[in-house]
Biopython code that builds the backbone (N, CA, C, O; Angstrom):
import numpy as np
from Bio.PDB.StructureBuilder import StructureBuilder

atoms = [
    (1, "UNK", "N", (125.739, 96.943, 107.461)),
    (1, "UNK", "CA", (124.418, 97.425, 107.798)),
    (1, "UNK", "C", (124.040, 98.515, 106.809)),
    (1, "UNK", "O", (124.901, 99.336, 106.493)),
    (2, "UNK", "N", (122.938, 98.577, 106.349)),
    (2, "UNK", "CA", (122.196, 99.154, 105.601)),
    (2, "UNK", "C", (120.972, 100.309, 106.164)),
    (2, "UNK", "O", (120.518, 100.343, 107.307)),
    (3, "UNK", "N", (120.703, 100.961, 105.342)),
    (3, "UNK", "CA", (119.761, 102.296, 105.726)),
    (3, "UNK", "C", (119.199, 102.371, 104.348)),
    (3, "UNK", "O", (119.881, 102.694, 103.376)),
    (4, "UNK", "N", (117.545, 101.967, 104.276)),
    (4, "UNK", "CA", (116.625, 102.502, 102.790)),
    (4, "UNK", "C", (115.862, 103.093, 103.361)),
    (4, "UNK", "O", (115.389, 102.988, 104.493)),
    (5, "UNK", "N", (115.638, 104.135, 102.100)),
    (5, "UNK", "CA", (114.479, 104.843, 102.432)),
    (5, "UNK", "C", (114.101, 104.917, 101.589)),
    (5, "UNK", "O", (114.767, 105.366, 100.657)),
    (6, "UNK", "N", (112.471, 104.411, 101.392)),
    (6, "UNK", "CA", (111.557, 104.325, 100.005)),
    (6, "UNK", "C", (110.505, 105.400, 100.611)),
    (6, "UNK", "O", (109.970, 105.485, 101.716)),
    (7, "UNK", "N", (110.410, 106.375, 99.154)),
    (7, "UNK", "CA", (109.071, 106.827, 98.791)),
    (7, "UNK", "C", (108.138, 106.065, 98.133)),
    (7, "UNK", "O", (108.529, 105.445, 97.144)),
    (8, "UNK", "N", (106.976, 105.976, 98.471)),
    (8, "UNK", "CA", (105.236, 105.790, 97.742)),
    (8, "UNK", "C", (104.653, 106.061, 98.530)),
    (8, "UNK", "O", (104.718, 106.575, 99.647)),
    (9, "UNK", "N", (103.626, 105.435, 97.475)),
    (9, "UNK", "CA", (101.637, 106.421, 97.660)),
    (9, "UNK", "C", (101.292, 105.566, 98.632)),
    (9, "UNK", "O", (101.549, 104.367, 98.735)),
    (10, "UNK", "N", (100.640, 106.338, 99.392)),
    (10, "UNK", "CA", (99.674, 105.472, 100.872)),
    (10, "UNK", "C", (99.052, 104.244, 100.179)),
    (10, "UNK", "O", (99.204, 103.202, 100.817)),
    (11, "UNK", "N", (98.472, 104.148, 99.165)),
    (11, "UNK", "CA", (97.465, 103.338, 98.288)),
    (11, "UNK", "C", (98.711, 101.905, 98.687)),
    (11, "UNK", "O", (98.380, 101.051, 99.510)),
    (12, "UNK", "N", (99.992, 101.848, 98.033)),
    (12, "UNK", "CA", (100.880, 100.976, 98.564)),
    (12, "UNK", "C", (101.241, 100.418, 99.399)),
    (12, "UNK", "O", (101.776, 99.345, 99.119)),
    (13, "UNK", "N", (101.180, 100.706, 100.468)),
    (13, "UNK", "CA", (101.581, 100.599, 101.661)),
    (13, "UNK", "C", (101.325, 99.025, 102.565)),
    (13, "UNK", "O", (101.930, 98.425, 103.454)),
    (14, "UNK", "N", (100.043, 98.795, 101.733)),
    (14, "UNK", "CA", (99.811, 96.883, 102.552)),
    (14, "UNK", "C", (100.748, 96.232, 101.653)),
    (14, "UNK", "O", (101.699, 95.537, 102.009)),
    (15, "UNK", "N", (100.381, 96.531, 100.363)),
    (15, "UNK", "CA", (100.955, 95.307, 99.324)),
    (15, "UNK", "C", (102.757, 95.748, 99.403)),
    (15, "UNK", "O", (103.469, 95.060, 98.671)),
    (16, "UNK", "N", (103.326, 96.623, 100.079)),
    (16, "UNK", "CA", (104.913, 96.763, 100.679)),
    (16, "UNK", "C", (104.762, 95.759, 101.513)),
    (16, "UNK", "O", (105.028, 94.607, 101.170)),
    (17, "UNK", "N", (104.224, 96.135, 102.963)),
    (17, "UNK", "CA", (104.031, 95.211, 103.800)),
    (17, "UNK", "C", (104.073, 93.764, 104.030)),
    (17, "UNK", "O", (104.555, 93.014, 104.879)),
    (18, "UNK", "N", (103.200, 93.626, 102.661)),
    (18, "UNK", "CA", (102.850, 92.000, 102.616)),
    (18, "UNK", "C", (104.212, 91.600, 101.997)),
    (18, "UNK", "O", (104.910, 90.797, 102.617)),
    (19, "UNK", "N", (104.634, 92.104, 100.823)),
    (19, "UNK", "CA", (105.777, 91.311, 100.206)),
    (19, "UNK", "C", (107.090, 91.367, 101.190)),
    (19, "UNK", "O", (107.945, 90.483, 101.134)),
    (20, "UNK", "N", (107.181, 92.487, 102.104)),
    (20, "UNK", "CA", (108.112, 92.355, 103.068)),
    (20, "UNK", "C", (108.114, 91.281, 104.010)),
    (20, "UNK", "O", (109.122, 90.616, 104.250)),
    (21, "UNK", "N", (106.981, 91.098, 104.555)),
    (21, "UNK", "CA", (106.796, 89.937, 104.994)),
    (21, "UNK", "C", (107.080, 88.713, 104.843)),
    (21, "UNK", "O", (107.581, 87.934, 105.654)),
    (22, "UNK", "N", (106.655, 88.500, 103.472)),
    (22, "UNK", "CA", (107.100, 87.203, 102.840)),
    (22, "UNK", "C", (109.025, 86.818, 102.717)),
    (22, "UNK", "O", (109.614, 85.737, 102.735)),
    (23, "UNK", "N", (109.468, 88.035, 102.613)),
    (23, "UNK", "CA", (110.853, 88.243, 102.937)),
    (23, "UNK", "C", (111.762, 87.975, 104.123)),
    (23, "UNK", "O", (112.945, 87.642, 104.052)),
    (24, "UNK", "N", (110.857, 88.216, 105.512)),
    (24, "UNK", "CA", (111.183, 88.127, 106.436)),
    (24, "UNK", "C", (111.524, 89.500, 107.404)),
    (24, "UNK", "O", (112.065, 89.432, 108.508)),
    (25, "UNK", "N", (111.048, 90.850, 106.682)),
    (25, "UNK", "CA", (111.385, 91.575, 106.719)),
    (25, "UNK", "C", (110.019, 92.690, 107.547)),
    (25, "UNK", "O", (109.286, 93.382, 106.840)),
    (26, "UNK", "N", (109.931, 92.677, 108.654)),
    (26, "UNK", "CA", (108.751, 92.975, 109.415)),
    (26, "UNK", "C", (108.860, 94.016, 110.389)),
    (26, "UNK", "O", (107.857, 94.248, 111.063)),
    (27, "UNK", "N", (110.375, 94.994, 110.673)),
    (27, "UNK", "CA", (110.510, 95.956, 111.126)),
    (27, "UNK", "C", (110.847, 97.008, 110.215)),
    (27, "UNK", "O", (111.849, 96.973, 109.501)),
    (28, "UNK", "N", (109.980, 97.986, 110.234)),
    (28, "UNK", "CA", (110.389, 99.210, 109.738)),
    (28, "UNK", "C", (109.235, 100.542, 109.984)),
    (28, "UNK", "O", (108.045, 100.296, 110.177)),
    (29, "UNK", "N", (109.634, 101.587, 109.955)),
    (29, "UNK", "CA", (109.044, 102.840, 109.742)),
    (29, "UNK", "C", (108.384, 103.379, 108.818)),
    (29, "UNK", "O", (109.009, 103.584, 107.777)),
    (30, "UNK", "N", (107.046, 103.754, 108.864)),
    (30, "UNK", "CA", (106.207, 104.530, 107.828)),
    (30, "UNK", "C", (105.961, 105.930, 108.406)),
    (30, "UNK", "O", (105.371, 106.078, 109.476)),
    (31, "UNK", "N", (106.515, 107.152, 107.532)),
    (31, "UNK", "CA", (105.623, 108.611, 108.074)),
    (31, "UNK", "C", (105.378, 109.303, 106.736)),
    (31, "UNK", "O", (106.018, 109.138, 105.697)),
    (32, "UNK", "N", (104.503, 109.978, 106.915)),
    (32, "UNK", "CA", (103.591, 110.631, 105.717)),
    (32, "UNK", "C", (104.547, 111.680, 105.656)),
    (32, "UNK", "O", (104.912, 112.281, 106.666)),
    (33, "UNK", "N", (104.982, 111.933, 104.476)),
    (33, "UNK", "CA", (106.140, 113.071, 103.472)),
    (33, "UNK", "C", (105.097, 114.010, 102.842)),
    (33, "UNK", "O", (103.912, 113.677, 102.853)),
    (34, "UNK", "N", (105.371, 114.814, 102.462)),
    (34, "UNK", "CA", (104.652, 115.958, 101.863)),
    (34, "UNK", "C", (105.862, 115.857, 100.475)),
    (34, "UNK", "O", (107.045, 115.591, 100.688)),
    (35, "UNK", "N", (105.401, 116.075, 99.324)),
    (35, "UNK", "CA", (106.064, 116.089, 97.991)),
    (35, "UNK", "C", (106.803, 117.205, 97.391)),
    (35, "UNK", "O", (106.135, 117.995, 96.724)),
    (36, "UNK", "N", (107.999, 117.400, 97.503)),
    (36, "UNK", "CA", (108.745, 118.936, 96.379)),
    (36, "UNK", "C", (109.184, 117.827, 95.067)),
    (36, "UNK", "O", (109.467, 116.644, 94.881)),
    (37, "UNK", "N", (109.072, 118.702, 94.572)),
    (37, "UNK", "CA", (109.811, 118.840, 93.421)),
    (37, "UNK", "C", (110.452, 119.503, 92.972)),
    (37, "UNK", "O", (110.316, 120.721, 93.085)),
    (38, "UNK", "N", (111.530, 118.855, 92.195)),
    (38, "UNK", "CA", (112.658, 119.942, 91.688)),
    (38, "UNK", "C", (112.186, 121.613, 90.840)),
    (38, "UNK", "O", (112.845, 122.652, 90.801)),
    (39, "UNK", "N", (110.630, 121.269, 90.168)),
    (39, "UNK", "CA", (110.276, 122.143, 89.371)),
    (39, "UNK", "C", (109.199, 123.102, 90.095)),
    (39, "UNK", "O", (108.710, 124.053, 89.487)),
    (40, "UNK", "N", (108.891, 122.828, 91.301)),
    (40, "UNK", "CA", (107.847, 123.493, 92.284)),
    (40, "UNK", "C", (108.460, 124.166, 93.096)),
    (40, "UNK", "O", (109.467, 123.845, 93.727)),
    (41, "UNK", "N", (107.751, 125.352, 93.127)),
    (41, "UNK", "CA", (108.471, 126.122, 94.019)),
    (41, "UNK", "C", (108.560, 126.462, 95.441)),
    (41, "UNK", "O", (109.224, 127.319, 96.025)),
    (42, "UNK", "N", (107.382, 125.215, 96.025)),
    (42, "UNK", "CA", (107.422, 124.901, 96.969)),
    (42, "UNK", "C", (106.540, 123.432, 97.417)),
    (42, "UNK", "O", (106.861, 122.407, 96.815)),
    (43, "UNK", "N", (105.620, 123.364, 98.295)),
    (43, "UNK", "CA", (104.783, 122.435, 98.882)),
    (43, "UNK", "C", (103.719, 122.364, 97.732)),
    (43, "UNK", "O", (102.871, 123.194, 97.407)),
    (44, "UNK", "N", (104.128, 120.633, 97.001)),
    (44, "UNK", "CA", (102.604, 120.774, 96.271)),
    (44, "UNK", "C", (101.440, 119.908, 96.628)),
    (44, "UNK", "O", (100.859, 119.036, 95.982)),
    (45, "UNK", "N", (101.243, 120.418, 97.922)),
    (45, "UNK", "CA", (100.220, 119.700, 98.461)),
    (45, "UNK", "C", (99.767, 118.081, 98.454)),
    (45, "UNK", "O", (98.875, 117.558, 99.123)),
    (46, "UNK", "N", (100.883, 117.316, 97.252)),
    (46, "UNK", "CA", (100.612, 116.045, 97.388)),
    (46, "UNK", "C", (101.580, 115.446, 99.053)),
    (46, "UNK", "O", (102.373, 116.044, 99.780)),
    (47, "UNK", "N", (101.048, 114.131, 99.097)),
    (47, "UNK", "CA", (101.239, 113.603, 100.245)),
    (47, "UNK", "C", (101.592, 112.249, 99.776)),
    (47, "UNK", "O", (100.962, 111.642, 98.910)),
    (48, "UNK", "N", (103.021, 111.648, 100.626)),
    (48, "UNK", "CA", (103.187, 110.293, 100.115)),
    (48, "UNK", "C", (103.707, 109.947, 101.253)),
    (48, "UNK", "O", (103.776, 110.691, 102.232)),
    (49, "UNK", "N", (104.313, 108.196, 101.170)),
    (49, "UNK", "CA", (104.946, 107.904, 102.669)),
    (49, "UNK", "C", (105.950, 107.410, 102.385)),
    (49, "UNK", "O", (105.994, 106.825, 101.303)),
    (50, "UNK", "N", (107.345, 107.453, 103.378)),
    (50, "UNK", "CA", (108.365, 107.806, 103.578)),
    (50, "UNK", "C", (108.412, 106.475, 104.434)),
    (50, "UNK", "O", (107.902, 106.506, 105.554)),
    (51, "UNK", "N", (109.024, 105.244, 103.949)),
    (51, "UNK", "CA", (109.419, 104.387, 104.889)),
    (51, "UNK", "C", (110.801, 103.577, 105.115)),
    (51, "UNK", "O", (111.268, 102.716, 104.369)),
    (52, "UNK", "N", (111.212, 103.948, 106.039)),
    (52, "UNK", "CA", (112.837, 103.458, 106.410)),
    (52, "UNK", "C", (113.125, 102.256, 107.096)),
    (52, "UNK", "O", (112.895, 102.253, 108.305)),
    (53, "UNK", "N", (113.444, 101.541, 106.728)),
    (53, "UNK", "CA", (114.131, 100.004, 107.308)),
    (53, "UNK", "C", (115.992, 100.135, 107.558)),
    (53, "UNK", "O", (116.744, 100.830, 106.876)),
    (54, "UNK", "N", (116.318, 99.396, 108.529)),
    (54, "UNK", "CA", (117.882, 99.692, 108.827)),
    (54, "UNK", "C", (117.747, 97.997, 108.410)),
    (54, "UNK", "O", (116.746, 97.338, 108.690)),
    (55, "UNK", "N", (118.714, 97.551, 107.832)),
    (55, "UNK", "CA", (118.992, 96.590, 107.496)),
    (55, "UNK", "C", (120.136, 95.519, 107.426)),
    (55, "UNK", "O", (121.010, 96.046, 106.737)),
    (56, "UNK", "N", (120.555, 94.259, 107.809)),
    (56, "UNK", "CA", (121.647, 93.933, 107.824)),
    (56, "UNK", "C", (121.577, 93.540, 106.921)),
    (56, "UNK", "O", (120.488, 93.412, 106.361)),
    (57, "UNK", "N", (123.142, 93.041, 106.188)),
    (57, "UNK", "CA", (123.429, 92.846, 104.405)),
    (57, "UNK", "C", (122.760, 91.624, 104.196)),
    (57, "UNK", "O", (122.210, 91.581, 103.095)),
    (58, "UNK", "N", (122.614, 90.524, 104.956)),
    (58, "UNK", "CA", (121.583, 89.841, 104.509)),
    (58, "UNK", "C", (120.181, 89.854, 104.605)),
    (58, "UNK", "O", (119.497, 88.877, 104.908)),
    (59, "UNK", "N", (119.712, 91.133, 104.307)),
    (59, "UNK", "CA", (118.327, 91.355, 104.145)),
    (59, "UNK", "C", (118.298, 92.234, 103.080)),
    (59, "UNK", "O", (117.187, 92.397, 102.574)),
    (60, "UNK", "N", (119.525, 93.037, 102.457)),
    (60, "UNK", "CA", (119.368, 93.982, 101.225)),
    (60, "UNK", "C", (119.434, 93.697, 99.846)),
    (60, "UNK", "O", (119.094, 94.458, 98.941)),
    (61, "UNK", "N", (119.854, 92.653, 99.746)),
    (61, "UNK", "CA", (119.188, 92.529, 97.985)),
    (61, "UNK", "C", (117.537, 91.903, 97.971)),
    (61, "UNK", "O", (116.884, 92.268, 96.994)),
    (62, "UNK", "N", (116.613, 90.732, 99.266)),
    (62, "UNK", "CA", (115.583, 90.913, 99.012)),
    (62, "UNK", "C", (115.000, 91.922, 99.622)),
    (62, "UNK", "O", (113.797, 91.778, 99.405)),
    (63, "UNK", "N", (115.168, 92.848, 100.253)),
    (63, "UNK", "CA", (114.569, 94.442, 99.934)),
    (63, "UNK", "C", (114.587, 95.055, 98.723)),
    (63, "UNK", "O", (113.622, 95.623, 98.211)),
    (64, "UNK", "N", (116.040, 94.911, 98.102)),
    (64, "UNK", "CA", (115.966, 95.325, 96.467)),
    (64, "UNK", "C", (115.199, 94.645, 95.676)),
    (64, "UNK", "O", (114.913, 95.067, 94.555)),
    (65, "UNK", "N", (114.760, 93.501, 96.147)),
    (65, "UNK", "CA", (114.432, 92.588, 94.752)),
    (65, "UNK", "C", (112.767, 93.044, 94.595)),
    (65, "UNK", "O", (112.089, 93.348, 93.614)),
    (66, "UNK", "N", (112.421, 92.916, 96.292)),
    (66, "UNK", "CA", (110.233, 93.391, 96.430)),
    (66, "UNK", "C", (110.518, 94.819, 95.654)),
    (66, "UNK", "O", (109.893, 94.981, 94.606)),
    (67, "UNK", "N", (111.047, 95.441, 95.909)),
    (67, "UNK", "CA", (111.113, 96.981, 95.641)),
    (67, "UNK", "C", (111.015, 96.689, 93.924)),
    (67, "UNK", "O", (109.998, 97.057, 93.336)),
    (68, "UNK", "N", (111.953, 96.118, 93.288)),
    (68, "UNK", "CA", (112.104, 96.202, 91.701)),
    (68, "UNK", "C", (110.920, 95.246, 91.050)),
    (68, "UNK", "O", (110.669, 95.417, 89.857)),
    (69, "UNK", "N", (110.274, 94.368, 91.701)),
    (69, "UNK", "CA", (108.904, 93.796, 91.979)),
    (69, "UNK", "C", (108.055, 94.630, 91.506)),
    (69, "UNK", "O", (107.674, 94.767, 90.343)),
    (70, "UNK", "N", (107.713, 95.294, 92.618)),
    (70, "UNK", "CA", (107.196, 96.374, 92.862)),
    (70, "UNK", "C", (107.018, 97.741, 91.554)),
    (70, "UNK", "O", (106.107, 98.437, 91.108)),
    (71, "UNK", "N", (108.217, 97.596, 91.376)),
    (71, "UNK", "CA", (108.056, 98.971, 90.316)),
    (71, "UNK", "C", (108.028, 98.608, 88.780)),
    (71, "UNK", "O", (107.818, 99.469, 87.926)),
    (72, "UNK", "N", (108.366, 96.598, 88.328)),
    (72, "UNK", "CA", (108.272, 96.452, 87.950)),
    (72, "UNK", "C", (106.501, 96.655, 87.426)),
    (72, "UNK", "O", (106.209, 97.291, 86.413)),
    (73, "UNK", "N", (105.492, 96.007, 88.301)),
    (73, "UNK", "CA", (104.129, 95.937, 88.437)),
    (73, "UNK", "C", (103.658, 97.164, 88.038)),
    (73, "UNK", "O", (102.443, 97.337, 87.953)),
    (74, "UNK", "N", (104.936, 98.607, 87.612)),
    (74, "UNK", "CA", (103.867, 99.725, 87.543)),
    (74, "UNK", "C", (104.133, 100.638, 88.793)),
    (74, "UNK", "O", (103.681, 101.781, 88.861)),
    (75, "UNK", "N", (104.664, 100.235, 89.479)),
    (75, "UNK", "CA", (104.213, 101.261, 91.015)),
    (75, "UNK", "C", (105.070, 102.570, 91.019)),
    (75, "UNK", "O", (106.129, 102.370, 90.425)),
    (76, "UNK", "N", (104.996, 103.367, 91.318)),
    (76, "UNK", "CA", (105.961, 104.533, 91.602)),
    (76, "UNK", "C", (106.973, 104.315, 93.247)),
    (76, "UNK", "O", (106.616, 104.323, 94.425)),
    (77, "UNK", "N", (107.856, 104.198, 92.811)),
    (77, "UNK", "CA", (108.774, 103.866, 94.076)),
    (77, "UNK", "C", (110.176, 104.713, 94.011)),
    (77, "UNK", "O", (110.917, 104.709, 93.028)),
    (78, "UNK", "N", (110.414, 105.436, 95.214)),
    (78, "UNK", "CA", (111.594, 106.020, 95.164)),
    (78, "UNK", "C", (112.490, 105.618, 96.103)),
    (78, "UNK", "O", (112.213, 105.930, 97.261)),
    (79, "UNK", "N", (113.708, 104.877, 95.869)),
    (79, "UNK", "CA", (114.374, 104.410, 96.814)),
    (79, "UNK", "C", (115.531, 104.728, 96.936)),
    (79, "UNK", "O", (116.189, 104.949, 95.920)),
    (80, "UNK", "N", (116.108, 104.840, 98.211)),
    (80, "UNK", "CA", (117.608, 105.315, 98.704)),
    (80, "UNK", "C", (118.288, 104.667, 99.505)),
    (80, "UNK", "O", (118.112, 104.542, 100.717)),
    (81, "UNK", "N", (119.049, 104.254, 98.881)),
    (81, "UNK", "CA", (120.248, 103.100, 99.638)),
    (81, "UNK", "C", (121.480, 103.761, 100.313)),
    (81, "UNK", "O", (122.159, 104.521, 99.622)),
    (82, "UNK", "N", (121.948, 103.457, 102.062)),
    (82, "UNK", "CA", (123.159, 103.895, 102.209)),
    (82, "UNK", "C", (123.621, 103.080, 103.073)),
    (82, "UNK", "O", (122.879, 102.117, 103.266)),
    (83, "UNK", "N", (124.986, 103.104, 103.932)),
    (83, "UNK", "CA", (125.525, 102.093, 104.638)),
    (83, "UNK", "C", (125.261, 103.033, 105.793)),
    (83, "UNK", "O", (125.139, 104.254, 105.705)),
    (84, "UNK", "N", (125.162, 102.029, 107.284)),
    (84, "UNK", "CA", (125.264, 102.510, 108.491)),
    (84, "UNK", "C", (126.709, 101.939, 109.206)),
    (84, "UNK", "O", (126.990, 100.744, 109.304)),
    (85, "UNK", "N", (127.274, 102.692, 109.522)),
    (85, "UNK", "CA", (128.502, 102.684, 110.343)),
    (85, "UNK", "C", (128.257, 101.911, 111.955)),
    (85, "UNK", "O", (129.068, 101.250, 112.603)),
    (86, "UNK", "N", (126.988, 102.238, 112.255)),
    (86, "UNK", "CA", (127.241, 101.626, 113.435)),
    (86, "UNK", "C", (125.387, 101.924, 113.783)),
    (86, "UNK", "O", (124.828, 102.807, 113.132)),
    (87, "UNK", "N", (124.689, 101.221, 114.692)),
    (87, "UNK", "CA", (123.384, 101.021, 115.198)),
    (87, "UNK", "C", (123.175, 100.521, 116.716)),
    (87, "UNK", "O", (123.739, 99.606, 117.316)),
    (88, "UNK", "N", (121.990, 101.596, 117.218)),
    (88, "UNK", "CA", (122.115, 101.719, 119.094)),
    (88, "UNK", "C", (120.786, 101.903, 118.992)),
    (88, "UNK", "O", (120.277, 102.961, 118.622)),
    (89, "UNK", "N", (119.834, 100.343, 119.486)),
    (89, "UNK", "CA", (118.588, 100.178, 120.125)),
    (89, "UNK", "C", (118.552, 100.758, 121.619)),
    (89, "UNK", "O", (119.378, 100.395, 122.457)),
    (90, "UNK", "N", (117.888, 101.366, 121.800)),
    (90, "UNK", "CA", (117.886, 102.192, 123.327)),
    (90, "UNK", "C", (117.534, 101.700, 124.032)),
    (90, "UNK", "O", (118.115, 101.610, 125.113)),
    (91, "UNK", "N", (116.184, 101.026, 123.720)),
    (91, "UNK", "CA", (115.437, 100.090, 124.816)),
    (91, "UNK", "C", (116.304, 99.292, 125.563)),
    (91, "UNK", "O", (116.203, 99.026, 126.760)),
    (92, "UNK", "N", (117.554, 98.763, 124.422)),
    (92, "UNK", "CA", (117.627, 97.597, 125.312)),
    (92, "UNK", "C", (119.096, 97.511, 125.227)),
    (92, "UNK", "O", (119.709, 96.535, 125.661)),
    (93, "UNK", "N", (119.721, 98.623, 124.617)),
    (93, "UNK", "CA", (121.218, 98.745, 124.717)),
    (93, "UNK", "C", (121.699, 98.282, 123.505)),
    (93, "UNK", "O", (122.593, 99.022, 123.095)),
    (94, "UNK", "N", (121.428, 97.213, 122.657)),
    (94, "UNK", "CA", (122.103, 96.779, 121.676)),
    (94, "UNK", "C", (122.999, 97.695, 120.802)),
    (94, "UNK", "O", (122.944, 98.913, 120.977)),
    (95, "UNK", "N", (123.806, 97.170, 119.885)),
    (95, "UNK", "CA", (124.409, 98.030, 119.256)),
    (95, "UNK", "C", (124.999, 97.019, 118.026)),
    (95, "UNK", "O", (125.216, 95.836, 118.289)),
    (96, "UNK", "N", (125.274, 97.626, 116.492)),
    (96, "UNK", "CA", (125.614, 97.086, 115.171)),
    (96, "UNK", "C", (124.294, 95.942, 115.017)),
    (96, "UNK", "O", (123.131, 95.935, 115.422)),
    (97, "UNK", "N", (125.032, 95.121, 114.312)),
    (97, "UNK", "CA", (123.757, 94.541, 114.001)),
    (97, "UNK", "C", (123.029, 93.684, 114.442)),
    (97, "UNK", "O", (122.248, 93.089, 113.699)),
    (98, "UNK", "N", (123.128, 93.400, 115.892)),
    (98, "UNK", "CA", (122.145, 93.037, 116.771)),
    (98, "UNK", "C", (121.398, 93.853, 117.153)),
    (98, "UNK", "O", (120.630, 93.407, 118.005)),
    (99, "UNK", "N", (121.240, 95.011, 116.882)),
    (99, "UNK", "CA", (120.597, 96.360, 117.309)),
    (99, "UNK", "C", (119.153, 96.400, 115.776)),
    (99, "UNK", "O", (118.046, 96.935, 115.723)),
    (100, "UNK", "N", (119.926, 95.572, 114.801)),
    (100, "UNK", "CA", (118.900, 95.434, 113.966)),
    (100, "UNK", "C", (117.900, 94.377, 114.003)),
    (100, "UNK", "O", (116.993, 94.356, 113.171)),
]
sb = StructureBuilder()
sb.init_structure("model")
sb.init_model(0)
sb.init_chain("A")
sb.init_seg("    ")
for serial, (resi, resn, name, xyz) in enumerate(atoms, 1):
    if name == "N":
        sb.init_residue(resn, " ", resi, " ")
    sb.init_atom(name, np.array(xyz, "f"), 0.0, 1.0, " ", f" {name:<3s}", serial, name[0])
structure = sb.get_structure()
């Protein structure tokens, strides 16, 4: 099980959507991030979105692939890949990767 978390611009956000889709890939999280930078010394007022998908291994290389798509086309994309040890849907009890 997998954990990404991509940065981009709101402007992005359908054409993510859509190519996720086409993937099969139709659960995940969007919340609006506020931008630092390493060279700012604090909040620079830009605004981007922050969206996280938990993923089982057969859904993470075509997440990698829309994403490199994606940035191929030009786009600004920041992405972070890690493993999840273990996953607990609350609603309904599940857990690992039926929970995804």
């Amino acid at each position: 099980m997998y954990w990404v978390v991509v940065i981009i611009r709101a402007n992005l956000l359908d054409l993510l959507k859509e190519r996720f889709a086409e993937q099969g890939i139709v659960r995940f999280t969007v919340g609006e991030v506020e931008v630092l930078t390493a060279e700012s010394e604090g909040p620079t007022g830009d605004h981007a979105l922050r969206v996280e998908i938990a993923l089982n291994e057969n859904f993470l290389e075509p997440t990698k692939q829309v994403l490199e798509v994606l940035r191929s086309e030009g786009h600004e994309i920041d992405t972070h890949v890690g493993s999840l040890s273990d996953a607990l849907r609350i609603r309904t009890g599940e857990t690992g990767s039926e929970a995804i």
